[in-house]
N, C-alpha and C positions, 0 to 999 in steps of 0.2 A: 595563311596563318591559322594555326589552330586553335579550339577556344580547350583542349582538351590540357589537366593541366597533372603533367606525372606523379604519381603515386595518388589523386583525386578519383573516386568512383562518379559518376555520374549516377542519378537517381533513375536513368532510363535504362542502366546499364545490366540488364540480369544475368547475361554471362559471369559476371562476375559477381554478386550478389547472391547467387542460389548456388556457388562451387563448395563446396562443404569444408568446412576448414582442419587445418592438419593435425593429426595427430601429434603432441608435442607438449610431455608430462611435465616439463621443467619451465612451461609457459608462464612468466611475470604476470602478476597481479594486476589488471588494467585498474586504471582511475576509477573508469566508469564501475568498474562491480564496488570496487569501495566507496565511491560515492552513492550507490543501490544500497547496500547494507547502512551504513550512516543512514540516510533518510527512512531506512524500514526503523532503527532505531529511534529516529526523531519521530516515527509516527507514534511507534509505542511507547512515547516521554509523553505527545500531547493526549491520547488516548489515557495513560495514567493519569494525567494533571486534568484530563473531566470529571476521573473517577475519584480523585481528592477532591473535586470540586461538589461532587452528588454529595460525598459524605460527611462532605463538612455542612452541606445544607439539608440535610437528610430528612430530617422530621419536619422540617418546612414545606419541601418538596411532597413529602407524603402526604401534609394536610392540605395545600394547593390541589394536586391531582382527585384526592377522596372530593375534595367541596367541585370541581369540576365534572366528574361523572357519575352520574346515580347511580346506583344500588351498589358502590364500593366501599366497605368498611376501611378504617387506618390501617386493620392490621392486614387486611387484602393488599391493600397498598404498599405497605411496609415491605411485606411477605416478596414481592414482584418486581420491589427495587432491592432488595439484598439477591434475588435471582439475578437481575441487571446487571447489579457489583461484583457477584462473582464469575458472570458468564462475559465482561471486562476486563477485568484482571486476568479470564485465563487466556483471552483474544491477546493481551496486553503481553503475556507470558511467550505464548505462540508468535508472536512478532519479535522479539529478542530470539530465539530458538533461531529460527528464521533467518533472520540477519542477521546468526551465526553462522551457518551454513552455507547462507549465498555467501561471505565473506571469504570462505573454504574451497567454494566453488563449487557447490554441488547444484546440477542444472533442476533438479527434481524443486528446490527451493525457489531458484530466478523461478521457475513458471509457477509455480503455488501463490507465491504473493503476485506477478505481473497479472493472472485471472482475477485474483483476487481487487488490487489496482481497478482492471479493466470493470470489474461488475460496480464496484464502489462507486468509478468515473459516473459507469450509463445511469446507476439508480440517483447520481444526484441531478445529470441530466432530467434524468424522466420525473422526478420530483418536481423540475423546475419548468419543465413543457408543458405535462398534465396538470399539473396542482397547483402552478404558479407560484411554489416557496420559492424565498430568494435566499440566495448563496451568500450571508454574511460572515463576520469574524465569529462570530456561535451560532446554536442551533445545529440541527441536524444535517441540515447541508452547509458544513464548515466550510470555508476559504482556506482556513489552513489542510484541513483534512483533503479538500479537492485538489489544492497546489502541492503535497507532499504526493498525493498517488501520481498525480501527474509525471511529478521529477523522479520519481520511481520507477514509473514505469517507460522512460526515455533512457535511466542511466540503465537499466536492465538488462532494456530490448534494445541496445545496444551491440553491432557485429563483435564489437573487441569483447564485452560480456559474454555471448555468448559462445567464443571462441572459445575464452577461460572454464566456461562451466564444462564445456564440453573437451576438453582438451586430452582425457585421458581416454575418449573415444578411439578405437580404431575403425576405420572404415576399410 
């Protein structure tokens, strides 16, 4: 009896894992890329909703940080969180773009955010090895932030994903 089960890849299997997939322009939309796009979307909804979050506490936040570090003025401060908000919003911006694209299926976008995923993943790791921050519901190593790259970068790196990105490939 075989434990082999048809149409099943096996994870040991690379013959068929590394054969390059077919050229085939009229390729259906797999789940997996739109459920990639959806969550590049839900990153840049929670990503917007910190940045309503800084601004509605804005001048709080700035005289907390100024009375935390010496020789920072308000308006030092000020100055460093509107850089913040705007260099957010355009991250914020570039993830909608993004996850229009993978939606479309252009492969150049799956590997732009999956790197991007993949560095997010290890710095909250190494945040959390080195430094000992913990991964809660806020803060800079978010749970939701680390559970969204994650599911991102599974629906991505994905064979049926990356078939579709690549489908208008000829080999």
């Amino acid at each position: 009896m075989s434990d082999h089960t048809p149409g099943k890849v096996g994870s040991f299997d690379p013959t068929t894992l590394l054969r390059p997939t077919a050229y085939d322009p009229g390729m259906r939309r797999p789940a997996s890329t739109t459920a990639g796009a959806v969550l590049v979307l839900l990153r840049a909804l929670a990503s917007a909703l910190v940045l309503v979050l800084l601004s509605s506490r804005f001048s709080e936040v700035g005289r907390e940080i100024a009375g935390n570090v010496d020789g920072l003025t308000p308006d030092e401060v000020n100055s460093g969180l509107v850089a913040l908000s705007v260099l957010t919003a355009a991250l914020v911006l570039a993830d909608v773009v993004l996850a229009v694209f993978i939606y479309r299926g252009h492969n150049w976008a799956r590997v732009i955010v999956m790197s991007i995923a993949v560095i997010s993943i290890t710095g909250s790791f190494v945040a959390w090895w080195w430094q000992g921050e913990e991964i809660t519901l806020g803060g800079s190593a978010s749970l939701l932030s680390l559970g969204l790259d994650i599911l991102v970068l599974l629906a991505l790196s994905s064979r049926s994903s990356a078939a579709y990105a690549r489908r208008n490939q000829r080999r």
